[in-house]
Kinemage of the C-alpha trace (Angstrom):
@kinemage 1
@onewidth
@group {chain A} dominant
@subgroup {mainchain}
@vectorlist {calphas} color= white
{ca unk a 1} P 0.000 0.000 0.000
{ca unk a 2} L 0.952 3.255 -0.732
{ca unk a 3} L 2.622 5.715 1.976
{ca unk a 4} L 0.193 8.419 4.076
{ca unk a 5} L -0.379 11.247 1.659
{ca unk a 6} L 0.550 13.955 4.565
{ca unk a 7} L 4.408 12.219 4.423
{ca unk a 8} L 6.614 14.012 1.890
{ca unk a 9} L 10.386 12.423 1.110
{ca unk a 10} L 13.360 14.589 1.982
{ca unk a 11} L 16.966 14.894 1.845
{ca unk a 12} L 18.683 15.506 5.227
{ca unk a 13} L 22.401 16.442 5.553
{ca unk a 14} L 24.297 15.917 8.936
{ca unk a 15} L 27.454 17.970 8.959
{ca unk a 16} L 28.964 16.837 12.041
{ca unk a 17} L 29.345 12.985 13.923
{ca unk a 18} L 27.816 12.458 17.370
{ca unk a 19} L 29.831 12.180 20.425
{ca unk a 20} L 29.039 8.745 21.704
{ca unk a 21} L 28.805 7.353 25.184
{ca unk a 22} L 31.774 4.088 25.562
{ca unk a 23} L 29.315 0.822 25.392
{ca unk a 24} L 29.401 -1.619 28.371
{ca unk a 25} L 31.472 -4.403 28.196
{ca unk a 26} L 29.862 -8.009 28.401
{ca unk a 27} L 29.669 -9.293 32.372
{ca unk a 28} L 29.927 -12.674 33.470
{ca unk a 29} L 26.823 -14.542 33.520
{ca unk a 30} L 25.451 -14.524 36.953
{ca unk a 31} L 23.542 -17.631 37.970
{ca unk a 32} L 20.146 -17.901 37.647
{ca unk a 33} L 18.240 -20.461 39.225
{ca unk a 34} L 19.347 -20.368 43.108
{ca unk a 35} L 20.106 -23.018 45.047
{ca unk a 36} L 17.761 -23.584 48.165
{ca unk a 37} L 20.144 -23.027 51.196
{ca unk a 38} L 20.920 -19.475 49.459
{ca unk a 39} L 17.001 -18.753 49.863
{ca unk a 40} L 16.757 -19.557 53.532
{ca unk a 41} L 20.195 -18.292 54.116
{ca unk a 42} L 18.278 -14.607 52.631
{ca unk a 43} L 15.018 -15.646 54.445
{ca unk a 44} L 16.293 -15.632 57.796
{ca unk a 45} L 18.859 -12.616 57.421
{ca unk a 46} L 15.622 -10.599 56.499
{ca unk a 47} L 14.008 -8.561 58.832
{ca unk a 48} L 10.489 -9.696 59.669
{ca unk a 49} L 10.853 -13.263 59.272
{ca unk a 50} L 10.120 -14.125 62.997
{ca unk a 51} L 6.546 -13.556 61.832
{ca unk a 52} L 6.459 -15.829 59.033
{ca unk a 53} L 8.162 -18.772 60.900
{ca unk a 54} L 5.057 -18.361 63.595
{ca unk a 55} L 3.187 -19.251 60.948
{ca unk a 56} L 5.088 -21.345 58.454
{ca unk a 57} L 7.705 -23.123 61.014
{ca unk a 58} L 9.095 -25.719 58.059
{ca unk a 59} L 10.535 -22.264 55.995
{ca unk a 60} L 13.223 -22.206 58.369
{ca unk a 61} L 15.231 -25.538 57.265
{ca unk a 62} L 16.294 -26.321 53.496
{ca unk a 63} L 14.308 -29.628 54.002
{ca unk a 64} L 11.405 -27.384 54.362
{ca unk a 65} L 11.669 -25.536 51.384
{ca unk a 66} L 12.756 -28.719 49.082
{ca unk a 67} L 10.159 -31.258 50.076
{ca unk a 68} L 7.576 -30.770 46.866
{ca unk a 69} L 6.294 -27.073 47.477
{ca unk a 70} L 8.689 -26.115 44.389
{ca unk a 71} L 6.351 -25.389 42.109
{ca unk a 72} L 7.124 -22.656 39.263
{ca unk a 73} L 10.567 -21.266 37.919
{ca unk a 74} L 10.200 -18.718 35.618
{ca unk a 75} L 13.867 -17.789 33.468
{ca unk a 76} L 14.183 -15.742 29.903
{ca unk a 77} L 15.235 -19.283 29.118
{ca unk a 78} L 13.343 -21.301 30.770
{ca unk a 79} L 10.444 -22.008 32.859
{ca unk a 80} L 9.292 -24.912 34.857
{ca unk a 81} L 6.726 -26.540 37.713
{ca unk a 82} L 3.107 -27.470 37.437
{ca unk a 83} L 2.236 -24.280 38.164
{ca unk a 84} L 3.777 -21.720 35.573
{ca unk a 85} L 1.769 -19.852 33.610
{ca unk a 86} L 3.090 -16.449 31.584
{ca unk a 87} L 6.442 -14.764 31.424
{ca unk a 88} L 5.653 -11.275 30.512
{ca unk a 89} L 8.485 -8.454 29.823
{ca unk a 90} L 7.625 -5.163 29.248
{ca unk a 91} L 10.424 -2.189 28.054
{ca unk a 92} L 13.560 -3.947 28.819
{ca unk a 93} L 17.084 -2.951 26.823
{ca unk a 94} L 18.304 -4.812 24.370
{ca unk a 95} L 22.310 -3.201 23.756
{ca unk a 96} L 23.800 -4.837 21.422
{ca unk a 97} L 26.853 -5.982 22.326
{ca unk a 98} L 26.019 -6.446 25.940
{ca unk a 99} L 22.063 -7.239 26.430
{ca unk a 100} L 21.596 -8.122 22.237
{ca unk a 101} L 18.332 -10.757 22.196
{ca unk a 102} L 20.861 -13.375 21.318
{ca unk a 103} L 22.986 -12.934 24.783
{ca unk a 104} L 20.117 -12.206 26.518
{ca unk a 105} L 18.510 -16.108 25.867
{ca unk a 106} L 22.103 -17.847 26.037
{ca unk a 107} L 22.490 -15.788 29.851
{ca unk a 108} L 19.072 -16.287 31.159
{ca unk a 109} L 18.964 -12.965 31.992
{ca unk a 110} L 17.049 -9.248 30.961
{ca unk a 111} L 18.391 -5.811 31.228
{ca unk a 112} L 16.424 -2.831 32.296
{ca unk a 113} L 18.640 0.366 31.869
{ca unk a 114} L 17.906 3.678 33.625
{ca unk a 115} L 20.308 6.453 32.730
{ca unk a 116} L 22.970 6.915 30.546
{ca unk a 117} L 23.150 5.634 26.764
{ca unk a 118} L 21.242 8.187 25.492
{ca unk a 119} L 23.526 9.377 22.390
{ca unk a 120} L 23.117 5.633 21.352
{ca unk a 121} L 19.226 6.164 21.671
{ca unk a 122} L 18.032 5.436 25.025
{ca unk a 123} L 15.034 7.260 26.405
{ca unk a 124} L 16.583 6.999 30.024
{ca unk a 125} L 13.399 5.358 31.366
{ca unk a 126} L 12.610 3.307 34.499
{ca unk a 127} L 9.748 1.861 32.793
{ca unk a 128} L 10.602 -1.884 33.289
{ca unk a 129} L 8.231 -4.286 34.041
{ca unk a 130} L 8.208 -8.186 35.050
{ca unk a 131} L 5.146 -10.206 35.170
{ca unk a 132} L 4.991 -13.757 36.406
{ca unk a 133} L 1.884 -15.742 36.109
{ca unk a 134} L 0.989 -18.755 37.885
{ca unk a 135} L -1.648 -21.158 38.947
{ca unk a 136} L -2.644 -21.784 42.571
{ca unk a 137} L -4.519 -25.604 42.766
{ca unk a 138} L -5.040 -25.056 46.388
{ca unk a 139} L -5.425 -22.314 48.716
{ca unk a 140} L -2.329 -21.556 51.049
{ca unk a 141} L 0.836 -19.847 52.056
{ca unk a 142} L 2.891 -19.251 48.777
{ca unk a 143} L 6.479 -17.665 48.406
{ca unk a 144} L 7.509 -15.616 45.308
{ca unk a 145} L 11.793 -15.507 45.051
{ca unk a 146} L 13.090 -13.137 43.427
{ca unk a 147} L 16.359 -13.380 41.785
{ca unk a 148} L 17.681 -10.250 40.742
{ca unk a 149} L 21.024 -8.480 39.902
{ca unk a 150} L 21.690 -4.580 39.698
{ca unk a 151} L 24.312 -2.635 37.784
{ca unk a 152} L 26.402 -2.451 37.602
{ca unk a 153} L 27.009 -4.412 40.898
{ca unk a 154} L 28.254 -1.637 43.248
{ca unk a 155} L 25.302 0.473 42.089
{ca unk a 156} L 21.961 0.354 43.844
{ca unk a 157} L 18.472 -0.327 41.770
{ca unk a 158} L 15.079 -0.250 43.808
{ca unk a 159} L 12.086 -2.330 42.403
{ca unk a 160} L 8.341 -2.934 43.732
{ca unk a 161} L 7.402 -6.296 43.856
{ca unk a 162} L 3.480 -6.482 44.093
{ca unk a 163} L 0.773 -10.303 44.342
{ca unk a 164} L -1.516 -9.270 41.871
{ca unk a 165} L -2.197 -5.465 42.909
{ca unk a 166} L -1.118 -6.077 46.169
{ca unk a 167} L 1.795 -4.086 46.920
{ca unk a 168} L 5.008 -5.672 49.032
{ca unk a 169} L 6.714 -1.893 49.204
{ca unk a 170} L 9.799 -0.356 47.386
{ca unk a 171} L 12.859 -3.461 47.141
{ca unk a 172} L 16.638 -1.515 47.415
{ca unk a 173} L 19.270 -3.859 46.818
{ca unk a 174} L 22.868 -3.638 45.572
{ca unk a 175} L 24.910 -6.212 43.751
{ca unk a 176} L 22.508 -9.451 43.651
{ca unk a 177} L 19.617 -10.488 45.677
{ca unk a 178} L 17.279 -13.084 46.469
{ca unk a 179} L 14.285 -12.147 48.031
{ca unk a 180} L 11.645 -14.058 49.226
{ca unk a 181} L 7.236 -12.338 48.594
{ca unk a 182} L 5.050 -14.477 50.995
{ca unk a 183} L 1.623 -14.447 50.749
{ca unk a 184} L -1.853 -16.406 51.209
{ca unk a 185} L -3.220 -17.027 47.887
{ca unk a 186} L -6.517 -18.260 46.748
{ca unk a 187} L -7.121 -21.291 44.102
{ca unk a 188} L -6.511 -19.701 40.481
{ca unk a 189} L -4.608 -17.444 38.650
{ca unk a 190} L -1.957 -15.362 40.164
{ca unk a 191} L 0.743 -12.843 38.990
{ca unk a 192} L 4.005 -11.946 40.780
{ca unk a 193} L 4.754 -8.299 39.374
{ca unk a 194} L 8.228 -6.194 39.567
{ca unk a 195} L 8.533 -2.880 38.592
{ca unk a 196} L 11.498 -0.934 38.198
{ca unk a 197} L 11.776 2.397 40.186
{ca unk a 198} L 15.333 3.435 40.154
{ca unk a 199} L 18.392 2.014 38.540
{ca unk a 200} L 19.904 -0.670 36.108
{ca unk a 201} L 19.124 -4.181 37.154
{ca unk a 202} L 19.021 -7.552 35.142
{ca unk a 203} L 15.874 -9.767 36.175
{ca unk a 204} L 17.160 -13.298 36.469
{ca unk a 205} L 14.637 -15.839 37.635
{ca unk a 206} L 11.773 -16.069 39.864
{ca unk a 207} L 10.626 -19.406 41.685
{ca unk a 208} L 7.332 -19.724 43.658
{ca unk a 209} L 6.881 -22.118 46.287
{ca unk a 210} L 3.632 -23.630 47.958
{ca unk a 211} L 4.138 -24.800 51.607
């Protein structure tokens, strides 16, 4: 089909070359899927988890976590578990290079820039967003870990991790964290939300367990 009639071809000269930002470099691939004593290691260093172990004594042992209540893992390159639903990623930053589509697959990983980049054509945003969905088969006490890397690694990022529309609060964290979102969840469909606030951070997996 033919081209709007409003647009109207035109000949552009640029005089001068941009001044260009130096790229990132490639990182090492951080690992993705963590293993379970790192998640009640981070469990029990977090403030507030008294309260949970009144009511969910068997999250404070690695037995507790590993005995069948694994059940979703959700990866750029994977997911997993009876449970998993939908990956959803909205306005993450593909640089090629260092976050190209390609790299992002083979690292399991996706970047969400914030400043910086912009003579190579970034709009500087903290727009990222994450959406896990997954399926409850019973009622009960579920926990959402999130795996999660900022950079680079001696900057801070802040995210909001949210059940559904229900808010957890702003999530600071420098270098990488795991994090675990507990909640009470009813049979059905559920989705685990993060949303950037501040910073650079790569989104590397998140694993829901039923206990």
């Amino acid at each position: 089909m033919p081209v709007n009639e409003k647009y109207r071809m035109k000949m552009l000269l640029a005089k001068r070359t941009l001044k260009t930002e130096r790229r990132p470099r490639p990182i090492t691939r951080s690992p993705v899927k963590p293993a379970t004593r790192d998640v009640v290691r981070a469990f029990l260093r977090t403030p507030g988890h008294e309260g949970i172990l009144a009511r969910i004594p068997k999250a404070a042992t690695v037995a507790g976590w590993e005995k069948g209540t694994q059940v979703a893992y959700f990866s750029v390159c994977s997911k997993t578990g009876p449970a998993v639903g939908w990956l959803d990623i909205w306005d993450s930053d593909n640089f090629d290079g260092f976050t190209d589509m390609a790299r992002d697959v083979s690292s399991c990983w996706a970047w969400f820039s914030a400043g910086g980049y912009s003579t190579w054509g970034s709009a500087q945003t903290t727009t990222g967003r994450i959406n896990c969905s997954f399926y409850a088969d019973t009622a009960g006490d579920y926990s959402c870990v999130v795996n999660l890397q900022s950079y680079p690694s001696s900057s801070g990022a802040t995210v909001e991790c949210l059940i559904d529309n229900n808010s957890f609060g702003p999530l600071p964290f420098t270098g990488t964290i795991l994090q675990p979102h507990f909640s009470a969840l009813s049979p059905g469909l559920h989705h685990f939300r993060i949303r950037q606030q501040s910073g650079s951070f790569f989104f590397l997996s998140l694993t829901v367990y039923r206990f």
